[in-house]
C-alpha positions as CSV (number, residue, x, y, z in Angstrom):
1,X,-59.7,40.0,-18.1
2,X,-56.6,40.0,-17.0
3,X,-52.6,42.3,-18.1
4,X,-51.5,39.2,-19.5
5,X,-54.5,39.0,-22.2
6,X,-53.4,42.1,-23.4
7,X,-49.5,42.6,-22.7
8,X,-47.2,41.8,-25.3
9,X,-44.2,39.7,-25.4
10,X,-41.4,39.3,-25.1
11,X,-41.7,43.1,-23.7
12,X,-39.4,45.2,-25.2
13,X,-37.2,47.3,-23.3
14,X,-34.6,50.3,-23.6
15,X,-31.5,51.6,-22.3
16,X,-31.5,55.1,-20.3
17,X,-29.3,56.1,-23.8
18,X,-31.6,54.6,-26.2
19,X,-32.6,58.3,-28.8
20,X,-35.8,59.1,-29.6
21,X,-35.5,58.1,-32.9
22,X,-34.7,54.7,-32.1
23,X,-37.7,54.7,-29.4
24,X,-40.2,55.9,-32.3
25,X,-38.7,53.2,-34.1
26,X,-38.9,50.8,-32.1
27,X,-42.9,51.5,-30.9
28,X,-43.9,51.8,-34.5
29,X,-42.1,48.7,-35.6
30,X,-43.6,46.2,-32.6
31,X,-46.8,48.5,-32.5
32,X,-46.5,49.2,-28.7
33,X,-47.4,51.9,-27.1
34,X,-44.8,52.5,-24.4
35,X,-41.3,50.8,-23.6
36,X,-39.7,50.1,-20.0
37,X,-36.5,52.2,-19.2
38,X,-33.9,49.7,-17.9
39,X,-30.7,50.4,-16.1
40,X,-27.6,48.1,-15.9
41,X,-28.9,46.2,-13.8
42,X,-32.2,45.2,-15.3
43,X,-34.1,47.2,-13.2
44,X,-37.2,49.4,-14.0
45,X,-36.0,53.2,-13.4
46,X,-38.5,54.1,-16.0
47,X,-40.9,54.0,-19.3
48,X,-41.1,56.2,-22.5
49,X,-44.9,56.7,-24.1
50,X,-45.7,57.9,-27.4
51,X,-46.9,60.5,-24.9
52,X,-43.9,61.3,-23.8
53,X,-41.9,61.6,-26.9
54,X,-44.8,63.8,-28.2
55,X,-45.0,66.0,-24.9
56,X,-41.3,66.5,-23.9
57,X,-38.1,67.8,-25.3
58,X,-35.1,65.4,-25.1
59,X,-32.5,63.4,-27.2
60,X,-32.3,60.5,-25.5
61,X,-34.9,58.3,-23.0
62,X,-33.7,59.4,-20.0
63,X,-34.4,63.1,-21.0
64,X,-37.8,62.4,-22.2
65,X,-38.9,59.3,-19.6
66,X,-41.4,59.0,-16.8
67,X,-40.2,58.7,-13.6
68,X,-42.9,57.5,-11.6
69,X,-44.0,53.7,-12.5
């Protein structure tokens, strides 16, 4: 098997501003588990989990995002 027989798309992604209400929103609505944190740019500079909204304390995705992808 291979990412691609399990990865969805398009893949959703998020602003560094996006809340985490919007970010629960978003994850229960395409029923995802995890969203890549994009910058202007289009670049990766992280991804927010349902673990991560559950384990950490923060309005907003930067606040609550993992750093290291």
């Amino acid at each position: 098997m291979k990412v691609r027989d399990f990865m969805s798309t398009p893949v959703i992604t998020i602003g560094p501003h996006a809340t985490s209400s919007e970010i629960a929103d978003l994850l229960a609505q395409h029923r995802i588990g995890g969203v890549p944190v994009l910058d202007r740019d289009g670049r990766v500079i992280g991804i927010v989990s349902e673990f991560d909204l559950l384990s950490r304390t923060g309005a907003n995705a930067s606040e609550v995002m993992s750093t290291e992808v």
